[in-house]
C-alpha positions as CSV (number, residue, x, y, z in Angstrom):
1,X,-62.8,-20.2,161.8
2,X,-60.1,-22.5,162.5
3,X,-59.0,-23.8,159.4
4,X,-57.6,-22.3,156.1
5,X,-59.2,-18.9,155.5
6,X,-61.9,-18.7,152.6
7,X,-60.9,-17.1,149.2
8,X,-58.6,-17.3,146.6
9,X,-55.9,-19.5,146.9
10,X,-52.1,-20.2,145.4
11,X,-53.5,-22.0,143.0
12,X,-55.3,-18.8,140.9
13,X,-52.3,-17.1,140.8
14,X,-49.1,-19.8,139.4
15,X,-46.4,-18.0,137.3
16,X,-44.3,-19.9,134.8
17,X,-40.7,-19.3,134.5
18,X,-38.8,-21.3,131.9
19,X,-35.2,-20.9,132.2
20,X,-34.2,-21.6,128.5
21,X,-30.4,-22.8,127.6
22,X,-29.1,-21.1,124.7
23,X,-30.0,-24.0,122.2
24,X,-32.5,-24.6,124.3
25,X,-36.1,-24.7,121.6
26,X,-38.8,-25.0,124.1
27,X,-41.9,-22.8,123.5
28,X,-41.5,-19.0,123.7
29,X,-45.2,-18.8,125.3
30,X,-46.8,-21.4,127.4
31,X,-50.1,-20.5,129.3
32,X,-50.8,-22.4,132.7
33,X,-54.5,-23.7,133.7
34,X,-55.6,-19.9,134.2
35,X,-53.8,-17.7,131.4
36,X,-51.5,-16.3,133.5
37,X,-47.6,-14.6,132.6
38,X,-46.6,-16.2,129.4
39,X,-43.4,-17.6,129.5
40,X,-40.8,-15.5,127.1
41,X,-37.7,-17.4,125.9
42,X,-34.5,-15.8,127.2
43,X,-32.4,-14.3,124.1
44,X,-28.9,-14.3,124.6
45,X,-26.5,-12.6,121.8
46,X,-23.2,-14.7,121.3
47,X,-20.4,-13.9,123.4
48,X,-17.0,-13.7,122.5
49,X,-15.3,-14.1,125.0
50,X,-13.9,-17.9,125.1
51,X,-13.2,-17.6,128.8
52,X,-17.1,-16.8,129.7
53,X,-18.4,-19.0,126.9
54,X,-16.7,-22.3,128.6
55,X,-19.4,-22.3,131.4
56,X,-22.1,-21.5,129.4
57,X,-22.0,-24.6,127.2
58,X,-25.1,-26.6,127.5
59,X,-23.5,-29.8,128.8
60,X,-24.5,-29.2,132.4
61,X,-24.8,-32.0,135.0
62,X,-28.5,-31.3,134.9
63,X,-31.3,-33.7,134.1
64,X,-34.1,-30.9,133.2
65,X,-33.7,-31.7,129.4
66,X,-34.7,-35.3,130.2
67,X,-37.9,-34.6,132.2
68,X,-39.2,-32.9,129.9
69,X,-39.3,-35.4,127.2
70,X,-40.1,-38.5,129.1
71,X,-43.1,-39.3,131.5
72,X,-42.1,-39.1,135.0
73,X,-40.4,-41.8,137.4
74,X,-40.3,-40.1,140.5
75,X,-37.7,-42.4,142.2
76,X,-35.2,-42.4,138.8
77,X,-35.9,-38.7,138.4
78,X,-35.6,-37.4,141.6
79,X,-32.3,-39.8,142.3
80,X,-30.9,-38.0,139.1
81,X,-31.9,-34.7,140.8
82,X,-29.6,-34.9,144.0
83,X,-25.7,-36.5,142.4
84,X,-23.8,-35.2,144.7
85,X,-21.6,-34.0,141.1
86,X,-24.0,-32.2,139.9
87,X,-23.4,-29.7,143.2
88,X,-19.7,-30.2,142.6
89,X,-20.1,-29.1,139.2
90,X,-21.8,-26.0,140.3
91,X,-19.5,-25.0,143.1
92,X,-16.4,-24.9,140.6
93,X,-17.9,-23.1,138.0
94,X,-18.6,-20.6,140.6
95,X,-15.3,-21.2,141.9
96,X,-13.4,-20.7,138.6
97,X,-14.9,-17.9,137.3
98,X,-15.7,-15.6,140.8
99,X,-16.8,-12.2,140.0
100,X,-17.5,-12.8,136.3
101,X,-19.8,-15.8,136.8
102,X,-23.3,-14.7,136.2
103,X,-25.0,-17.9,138.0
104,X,-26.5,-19.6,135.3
105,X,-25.5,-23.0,135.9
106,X,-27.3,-22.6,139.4
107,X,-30.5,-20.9,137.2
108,X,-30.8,-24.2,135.6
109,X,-30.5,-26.6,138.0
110,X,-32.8,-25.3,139.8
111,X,-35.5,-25.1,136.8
112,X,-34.9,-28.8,136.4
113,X,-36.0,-29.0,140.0
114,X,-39.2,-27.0,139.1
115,X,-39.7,-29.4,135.9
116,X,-39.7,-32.3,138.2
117,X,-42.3,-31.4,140.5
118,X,-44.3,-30.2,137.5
119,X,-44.2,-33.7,135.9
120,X,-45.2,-35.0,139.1
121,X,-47.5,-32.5,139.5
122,X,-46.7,-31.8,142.9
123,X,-44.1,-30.3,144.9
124,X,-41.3,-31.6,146.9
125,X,-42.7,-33.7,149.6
126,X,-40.8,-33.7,153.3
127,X,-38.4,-36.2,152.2
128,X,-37.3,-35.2,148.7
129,X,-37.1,-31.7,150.5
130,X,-34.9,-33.0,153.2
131,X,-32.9,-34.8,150.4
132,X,-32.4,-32.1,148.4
133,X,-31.5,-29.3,150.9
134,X,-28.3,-31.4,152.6
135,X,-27.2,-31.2,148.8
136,X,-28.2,-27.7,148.8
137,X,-25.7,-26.9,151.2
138,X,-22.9,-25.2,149.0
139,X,-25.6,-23.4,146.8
140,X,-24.8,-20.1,147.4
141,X,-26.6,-17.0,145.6
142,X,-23.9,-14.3,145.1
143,X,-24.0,-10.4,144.1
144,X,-22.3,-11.3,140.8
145,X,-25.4,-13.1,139.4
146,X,-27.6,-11.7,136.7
147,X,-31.5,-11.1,137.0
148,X,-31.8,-13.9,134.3
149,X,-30.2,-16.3,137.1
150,X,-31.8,-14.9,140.1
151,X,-34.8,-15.1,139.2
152,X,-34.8,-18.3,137.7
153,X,-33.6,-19.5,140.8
154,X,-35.6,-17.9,143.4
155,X,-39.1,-18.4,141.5
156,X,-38.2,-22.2,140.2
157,X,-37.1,-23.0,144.2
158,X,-39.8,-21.3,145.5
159,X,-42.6,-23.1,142.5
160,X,-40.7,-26.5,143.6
161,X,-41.8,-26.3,147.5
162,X,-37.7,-26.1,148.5
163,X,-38.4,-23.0,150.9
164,X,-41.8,-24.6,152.5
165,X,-42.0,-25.1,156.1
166,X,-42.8,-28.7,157.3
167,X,-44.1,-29.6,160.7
168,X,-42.2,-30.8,162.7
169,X,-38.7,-29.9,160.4
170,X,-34.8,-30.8,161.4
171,X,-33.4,-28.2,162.4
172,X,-30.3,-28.4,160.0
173,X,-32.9,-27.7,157.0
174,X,-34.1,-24.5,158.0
175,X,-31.0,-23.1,158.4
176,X,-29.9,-24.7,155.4
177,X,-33.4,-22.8,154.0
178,X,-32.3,-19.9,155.6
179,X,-28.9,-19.7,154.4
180,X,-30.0,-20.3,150.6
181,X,-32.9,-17.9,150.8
182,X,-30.5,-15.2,152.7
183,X,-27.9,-14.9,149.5
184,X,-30.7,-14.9,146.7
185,X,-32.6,-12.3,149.0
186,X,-29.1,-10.1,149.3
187,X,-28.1,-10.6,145.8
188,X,-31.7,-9.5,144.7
189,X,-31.3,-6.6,147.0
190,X,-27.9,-5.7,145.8
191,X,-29.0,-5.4,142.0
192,X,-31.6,-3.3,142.5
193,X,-29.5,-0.7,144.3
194,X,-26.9,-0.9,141.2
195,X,-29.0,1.9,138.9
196,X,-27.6,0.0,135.5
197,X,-28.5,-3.4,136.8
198,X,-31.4,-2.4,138.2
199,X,-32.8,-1.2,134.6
200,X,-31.8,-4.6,132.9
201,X,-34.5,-6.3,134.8
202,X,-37.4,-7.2,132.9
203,X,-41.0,-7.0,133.6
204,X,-41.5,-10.8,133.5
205,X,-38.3,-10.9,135.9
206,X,-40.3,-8.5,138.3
207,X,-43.6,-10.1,138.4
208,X,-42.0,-13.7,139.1
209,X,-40.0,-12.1,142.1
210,X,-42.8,-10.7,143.9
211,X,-45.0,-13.9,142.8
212,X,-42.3,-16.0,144.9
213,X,-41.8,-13.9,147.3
214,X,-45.5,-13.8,148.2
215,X,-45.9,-17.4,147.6
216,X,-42.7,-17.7,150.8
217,X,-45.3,-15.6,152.8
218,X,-48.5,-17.3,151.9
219,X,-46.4,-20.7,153.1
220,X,-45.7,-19.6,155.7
221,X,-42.1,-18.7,155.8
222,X,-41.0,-16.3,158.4
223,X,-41.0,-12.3,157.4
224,X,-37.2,-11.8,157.5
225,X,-36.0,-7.9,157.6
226,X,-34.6,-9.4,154.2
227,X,-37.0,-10.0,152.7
228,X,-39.2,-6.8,153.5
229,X,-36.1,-5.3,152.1
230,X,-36.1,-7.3,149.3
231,X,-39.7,-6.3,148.7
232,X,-39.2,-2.6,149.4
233,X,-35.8,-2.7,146.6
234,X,-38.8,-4.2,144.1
235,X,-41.3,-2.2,144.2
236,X,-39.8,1.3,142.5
237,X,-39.1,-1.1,139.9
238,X,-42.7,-2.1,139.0
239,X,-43.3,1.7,138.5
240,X,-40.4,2.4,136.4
241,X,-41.2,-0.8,134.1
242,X,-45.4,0.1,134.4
243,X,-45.2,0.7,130.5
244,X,-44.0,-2.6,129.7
245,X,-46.0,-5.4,131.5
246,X,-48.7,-6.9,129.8
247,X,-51.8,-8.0,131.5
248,X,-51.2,-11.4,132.4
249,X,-48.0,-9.7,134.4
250,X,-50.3,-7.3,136.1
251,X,-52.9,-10.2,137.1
252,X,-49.8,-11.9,138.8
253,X,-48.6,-8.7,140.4
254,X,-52.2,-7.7,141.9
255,X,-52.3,-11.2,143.6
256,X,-48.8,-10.5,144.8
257,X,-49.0,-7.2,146.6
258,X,-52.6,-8.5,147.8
259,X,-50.7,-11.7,149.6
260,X,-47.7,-9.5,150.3
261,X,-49.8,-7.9,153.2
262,X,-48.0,-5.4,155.8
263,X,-44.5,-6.2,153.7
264,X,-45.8,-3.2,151.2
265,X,-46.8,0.3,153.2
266,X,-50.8,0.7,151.9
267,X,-49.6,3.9,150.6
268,X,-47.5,1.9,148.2
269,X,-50.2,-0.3,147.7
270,X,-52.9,2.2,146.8
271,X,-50.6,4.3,144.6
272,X,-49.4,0.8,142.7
273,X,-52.4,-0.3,142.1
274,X,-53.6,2.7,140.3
275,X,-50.9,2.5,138.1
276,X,-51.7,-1.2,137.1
277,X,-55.6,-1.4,136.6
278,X,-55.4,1.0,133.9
279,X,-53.1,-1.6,131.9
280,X,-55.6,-4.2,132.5
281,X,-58.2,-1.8,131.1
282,X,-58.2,-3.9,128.1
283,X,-60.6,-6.8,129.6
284,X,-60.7,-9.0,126.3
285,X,-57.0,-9.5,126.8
286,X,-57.8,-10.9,129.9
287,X,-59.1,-14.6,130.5
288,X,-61.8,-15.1,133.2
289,X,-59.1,-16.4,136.0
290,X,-57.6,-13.5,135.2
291,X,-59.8,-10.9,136.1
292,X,-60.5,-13.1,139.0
293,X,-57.2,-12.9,140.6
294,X,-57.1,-9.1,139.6
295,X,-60.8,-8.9,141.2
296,X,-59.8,-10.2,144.2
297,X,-56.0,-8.4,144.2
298,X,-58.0,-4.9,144.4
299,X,-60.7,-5.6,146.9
300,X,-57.9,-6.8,149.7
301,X,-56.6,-3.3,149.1
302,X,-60.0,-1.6,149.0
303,X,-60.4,-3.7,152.4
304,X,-57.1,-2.7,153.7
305,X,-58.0,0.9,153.0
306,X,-61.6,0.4,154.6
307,X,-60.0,-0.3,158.0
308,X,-57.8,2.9,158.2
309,X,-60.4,5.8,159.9
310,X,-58.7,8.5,158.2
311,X,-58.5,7.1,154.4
312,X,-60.8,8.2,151.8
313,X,-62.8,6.1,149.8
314,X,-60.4,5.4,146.7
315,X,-62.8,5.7,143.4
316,X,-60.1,4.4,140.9
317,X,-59.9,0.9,142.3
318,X,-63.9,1.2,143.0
319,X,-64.4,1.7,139.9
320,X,-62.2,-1.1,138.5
321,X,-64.0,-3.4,141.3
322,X,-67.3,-2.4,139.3
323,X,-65.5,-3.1,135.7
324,X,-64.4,-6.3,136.8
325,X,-67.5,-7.3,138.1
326,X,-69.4,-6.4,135.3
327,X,-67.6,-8.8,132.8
328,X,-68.5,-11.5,135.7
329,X,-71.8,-11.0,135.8
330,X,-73.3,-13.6,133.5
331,X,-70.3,-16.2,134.0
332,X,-71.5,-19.3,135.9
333,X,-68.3,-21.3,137.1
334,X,-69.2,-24.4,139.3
335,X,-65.7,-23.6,141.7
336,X,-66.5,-22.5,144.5
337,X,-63.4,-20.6,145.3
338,X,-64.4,-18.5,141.9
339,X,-68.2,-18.0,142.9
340,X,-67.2,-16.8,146.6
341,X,-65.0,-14.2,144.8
342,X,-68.1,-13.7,142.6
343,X,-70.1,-13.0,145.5
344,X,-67.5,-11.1,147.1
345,X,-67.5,-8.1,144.8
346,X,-71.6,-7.9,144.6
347,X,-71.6,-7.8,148.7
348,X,-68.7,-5.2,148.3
349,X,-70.4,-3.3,146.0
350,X,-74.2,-4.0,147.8
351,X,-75.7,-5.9,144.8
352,X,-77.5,-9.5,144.3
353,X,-74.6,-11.9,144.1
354,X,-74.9,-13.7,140.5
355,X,-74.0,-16.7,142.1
356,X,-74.6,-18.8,145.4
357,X,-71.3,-20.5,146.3
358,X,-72.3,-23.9,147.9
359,X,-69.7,-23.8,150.5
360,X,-68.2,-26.5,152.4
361,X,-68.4,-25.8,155.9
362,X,-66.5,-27.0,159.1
363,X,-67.0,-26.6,163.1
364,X,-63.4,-27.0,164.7
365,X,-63.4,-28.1,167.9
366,X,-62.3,-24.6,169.4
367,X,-65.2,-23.2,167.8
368,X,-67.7,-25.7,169.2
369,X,-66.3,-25.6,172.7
370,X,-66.2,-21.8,172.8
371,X,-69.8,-21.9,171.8
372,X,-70.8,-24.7,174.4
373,X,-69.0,-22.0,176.8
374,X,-70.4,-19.1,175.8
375,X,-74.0,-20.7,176.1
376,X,-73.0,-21.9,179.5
377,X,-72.6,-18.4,180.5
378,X,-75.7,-16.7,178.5
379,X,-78.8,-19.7,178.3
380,X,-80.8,-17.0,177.1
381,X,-78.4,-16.1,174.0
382,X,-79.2,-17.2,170.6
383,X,-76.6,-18.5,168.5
384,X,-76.3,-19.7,165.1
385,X,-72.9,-21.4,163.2
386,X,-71.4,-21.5,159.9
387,X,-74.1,-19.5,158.5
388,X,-73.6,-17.6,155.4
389,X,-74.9,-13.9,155.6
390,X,-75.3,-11.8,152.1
391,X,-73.5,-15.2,150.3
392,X,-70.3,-14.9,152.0
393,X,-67.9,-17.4,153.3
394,X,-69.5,-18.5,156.7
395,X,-69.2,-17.2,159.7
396,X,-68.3,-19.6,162.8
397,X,-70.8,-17.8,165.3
398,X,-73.4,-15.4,164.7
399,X,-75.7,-13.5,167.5
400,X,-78.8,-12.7,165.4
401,X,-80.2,-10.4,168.1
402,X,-77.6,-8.6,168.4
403,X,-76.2,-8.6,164.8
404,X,-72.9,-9.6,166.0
405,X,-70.2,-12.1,164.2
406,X,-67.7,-14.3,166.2
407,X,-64.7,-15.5,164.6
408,X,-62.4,-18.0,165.9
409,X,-59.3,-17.9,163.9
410,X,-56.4,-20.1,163.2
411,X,-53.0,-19.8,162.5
412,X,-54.0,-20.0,158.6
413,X,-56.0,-16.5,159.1
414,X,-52.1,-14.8,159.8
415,X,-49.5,-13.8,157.9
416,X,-47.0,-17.0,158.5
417,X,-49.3,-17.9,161.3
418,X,-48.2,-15.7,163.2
419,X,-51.5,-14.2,165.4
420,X,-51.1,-11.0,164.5
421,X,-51.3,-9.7,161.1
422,X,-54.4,-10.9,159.0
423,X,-54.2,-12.7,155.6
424,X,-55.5,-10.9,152.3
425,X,-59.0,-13.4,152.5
426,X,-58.8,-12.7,156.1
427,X,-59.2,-9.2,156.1
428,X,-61.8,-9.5,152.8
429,X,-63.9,-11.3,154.4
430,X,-63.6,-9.0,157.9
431,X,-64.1,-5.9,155.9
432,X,-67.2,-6.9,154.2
433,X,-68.8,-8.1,156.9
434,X,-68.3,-5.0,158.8
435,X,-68.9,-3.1,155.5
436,X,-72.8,-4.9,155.7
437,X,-73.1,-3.6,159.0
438,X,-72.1,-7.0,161.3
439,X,-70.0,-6.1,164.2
440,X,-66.9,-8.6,164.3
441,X,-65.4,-10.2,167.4
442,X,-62.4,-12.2,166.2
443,X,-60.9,-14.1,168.5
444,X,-57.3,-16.5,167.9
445,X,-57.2,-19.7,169.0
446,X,-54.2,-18.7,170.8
447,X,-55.9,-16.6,173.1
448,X,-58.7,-19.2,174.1
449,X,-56.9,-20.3,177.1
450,X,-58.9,-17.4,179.0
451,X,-62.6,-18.1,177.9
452,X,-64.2,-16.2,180.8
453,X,-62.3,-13.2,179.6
454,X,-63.7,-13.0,176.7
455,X,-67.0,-14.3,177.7
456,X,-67.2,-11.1,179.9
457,X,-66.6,-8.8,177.4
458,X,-69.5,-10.3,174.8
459,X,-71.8,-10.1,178.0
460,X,-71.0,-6.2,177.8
461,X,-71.6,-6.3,174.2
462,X,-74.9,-7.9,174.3
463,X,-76.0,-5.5,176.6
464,X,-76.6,-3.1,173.6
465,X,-80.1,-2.7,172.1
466,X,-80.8,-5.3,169.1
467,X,-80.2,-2.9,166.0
468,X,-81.0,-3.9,162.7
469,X,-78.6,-5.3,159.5
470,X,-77.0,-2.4,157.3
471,X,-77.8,-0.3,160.9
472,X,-74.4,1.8,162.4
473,X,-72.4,-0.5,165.0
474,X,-70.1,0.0,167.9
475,X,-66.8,-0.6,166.8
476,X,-64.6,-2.4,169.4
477,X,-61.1,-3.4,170.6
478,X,-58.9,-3.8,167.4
479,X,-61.6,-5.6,165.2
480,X,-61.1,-2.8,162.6
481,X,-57.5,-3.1,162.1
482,X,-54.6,-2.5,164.4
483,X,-52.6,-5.5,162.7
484,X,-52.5,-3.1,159.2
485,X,-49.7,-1.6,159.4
486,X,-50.4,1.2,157.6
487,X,-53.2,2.4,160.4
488,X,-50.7,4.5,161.7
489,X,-53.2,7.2,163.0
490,X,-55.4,4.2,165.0
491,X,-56.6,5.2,168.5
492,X,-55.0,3.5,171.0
493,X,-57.1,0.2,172.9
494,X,-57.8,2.2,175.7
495,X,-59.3,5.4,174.1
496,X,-61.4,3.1,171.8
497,X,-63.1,1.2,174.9
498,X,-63.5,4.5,176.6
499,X,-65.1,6.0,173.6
500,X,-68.1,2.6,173.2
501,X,-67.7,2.6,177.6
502,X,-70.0,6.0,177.1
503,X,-71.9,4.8,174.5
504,X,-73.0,2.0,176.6
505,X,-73.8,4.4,179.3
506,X,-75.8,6.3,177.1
507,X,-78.0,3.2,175.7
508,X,-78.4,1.5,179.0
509,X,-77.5,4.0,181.5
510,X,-75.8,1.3,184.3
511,X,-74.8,2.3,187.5
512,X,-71.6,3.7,188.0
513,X,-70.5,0.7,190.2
514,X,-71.5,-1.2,186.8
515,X,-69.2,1.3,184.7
516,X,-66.2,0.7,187.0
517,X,-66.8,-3.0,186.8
518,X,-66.5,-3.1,182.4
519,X,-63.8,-0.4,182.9
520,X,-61.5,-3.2,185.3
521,X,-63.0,-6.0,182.1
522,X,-61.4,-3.7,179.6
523,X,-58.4,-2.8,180.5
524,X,-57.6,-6.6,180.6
525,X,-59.1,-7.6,178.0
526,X,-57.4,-4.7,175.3
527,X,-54.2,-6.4,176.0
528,X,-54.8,-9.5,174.3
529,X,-54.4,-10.0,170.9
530,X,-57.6,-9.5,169.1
């Protein structure tokens, strides 16, 4: 469908960060809408030395003390957000104190930056963005800062909307983005490859990382070799601090690796996971939006695995599927978003959804003019839209007869739109639809240009013998998943037409002239995206 993909969204999975001054007395724990990390005060022990304590005073240029004792005036606030002293300020305590300077200063600036969006309960709109990055011009991330700072920083920026892509942007801002992101993504990096640094992070500090750096991807922000690296330099972390998180941590670091996609080998993925669900074993500790997101975390890597032909069924996260579930089954929300997950796990695991999610449904216009196309082509085709088969999200097209699902997918279906690699609600929904025995044509909106194309190829797949729901179905093409990275053992396009080219043969037994014909469609058709 062309439009955002169905499932959980950012919003089920918000991490709170508070980046506390030393006299600073706001709340040690604070829970947001859905119970997630608490926020833990920062404790400091008093340093001697007068030289280091001179910049870590608490009479900063920086306004965050103010918003969060007043209501908010956007205007006033935001003006006191962007002084051009306060970055002055910054850049010569860096300046002064090179090497030794821990980036603190930066750490709270940039909370108060977070504070102000959270009293407007919004994030930084194109404007204030634009604003704020020129200042943001001499805010550099170096190797010298703590974990306290960089995370702050990275997580409070990220929370704030600085990093998010507009359409259309100036091009001075994303570099200016780029730049910014670049040193906190190479000091990040840098630290965890120093072993006594890399054991002073805390739990909290590695939960909030990934939660940002997922939230960049699930933006839409470009998948940078750094930051892959700087996801690759986190994740032997997460095991070596597994004793420590508690489960709100885990809830946010199941969403995470979920959104992270093809950033985090599914090896890594699968043996992660295991680790974690057996902190969360402990469901009372855990609200309802938190088994939600850790519901959902698990079945985009049960889906992930499902599309690999060589992986085994994995019974640890099956079994937490079914624990999860369970403690679901008599709840009754009225969000959609929350019944679809609902309804998600009783399809995955082949029982009577609990709920029926009313969804909201949509016909873009590249769906209804492939559809016009398609019926050109084939009068005698039945077709149905936005139907919702074993109370899943929709499907754009189905072909009862045939017990075949077109999707037409947008850019918000990709990993930072990018028409190749599927989003974690993507690939859910995919997965299950294949798992209740649908075959699934998905087609990007990118690759419409050539409707007859693709026309041809469902005329060959129509061809097949009406077989019945839950029944065994010809897999084509990369439907299952040649955008998972992981599916390194995959057979190629070509093998995987030739293998359902016989089993046509076999069912209909065409001429040979008529083999020759859907081998020439093939061929053309395996190198577009799908």
């Amino acid at each position: 469908m062309d439009r955002g993909s169905a499932g959980i969204s950012d919003k089920y999975a918000r991490s709170d960060n508070d980046y506390n001054q030393p006299n600073d007395h706001a709340v040690s724990s604070k829970r947001g809408r859905y119970g997630h990390c608490s926020v833990r005060q920062w404790h400091n022990p008093p340093r001697t030395n007068p030289e280091r304590n001179e910049f870590y005073r608490s009479s900063d240029a920086c306004p965050s003390q103010h918003l969060q004792c007043r209501s908010v005036n956007p205007a006033q606030d935001f003006n006191a957000l962007i002084k051009p002293e306060i970055m002055d300020d910054l850049v010569n305590k860096s300046y002064r104190f090179g090497h030794r300077y821990d980036g603190r200063n930066h750490g709270q600036y940039a909370s108060s930056i977070k504070k102000y969006t959270l009293a407007a309960k919004r994030p930084l709109n194109r404007t204030e963005q634009s604003q704020l990055i020129h200042l943001l011009q001499n805010f550099t991330a170096t190797r010298s800062w703590n974990w306290r700072s960089l995370t702050a920083t990275l997580h409070s920026l990220t929370s704030a909307g600085v990093f998010t892509p507009h359409n259309p942007m100036d091009q001075s801002v994303k570099l200016t983005q780029a730049a910014l992101l670049s040193t906190l993504l190479d000091a990040i990096i840098f630290n965890c490859n120093q072993k006594p640094q890399a054991m002073d992070i805390e739990a909290l500090a590695i939960a909030n990382l990934l939660w940002a750096m997922a939230k960049l991807v699930g933006n839409g922000l470009e998948r940078t070799p750094g930051l892959k690296e700087a996801v690759a330099a986190l994740l032997p972390l997460v095991s070596a601090h597994k004793d420590q998180f508690i489960p709100q941590n885990i809830t946010n670091l199941l969403w995470a690796m979920a959104k992270l996609d093809e950033l985090v080998e599914l090896n890594v993925v699968t043996s992660t996971f295991e680790s974690l669900v057996y902190k969360i074993s402990e469901i009372p500790q855990l609200s309802q939006q938190g088994i939600l997101i850790s519901l959902w975390g698990v079945m985009v890597c049960c889906a992930r695995l499902s599309m690999v032909s060589n992986a085994n069924k994995n019974n640890v996260l099956e079994k937490h599927i079914v624990d999860l579930f369970t403690h679901l089954e008599k709840s009754s929300p009225d969000n959609e978003e929350e019944q679809t997950i609902i309804a998600m796990a009783a399809s995955w695991l082949g029982r009577t959804s609990p709920v029926v999610p009313h969804y909201q449904t949509l016909i873009s216009k590249h769906q209804s003019d492939f559809r016009d196309q398609l019926k050109s082509c084939i009068p005698s085709l039945q077709i149905e839209e936005e139907k919702s088969l074993n109370s899943l999200p929709p499907v754009d097209l189905i072909l009862p007869d045939h017990n075949m699902v077109i999707e037409i997918q947008g850019k918000f279906h990709y990993v930072s739109g990018d028409f190749k690699t599927r989003n974690g609600s993507t690939l859910l929904k995919i997965a299950l639809l294949q798992k209740a025995g649908f075959e699934v044509i998905e087609i990007p909106v990118n690759q419409l240009c050539n409707p007859d194309l693709i026309i041809d190829h469902i005329k060959t797949r129509v061809d097949i013998p009406p077989q019945g729901h839950g029944s065994a179905s010809v897999k084509i093409g990369c439907v299952d998943e040649t955008n998972v990275a992981a599916d390194k053992e995959c057979q190629s396009s070509d093998q995987r037409y030739l293998a359902a080219e016989e089993h046509l043969e076999q069912q209909t037994d065409k001429p040979k002239n008529r083999k020759k014909k859907r081998k020439k469609i093939h061929k053309h058709f395996s190198k577009m995206n799908f």
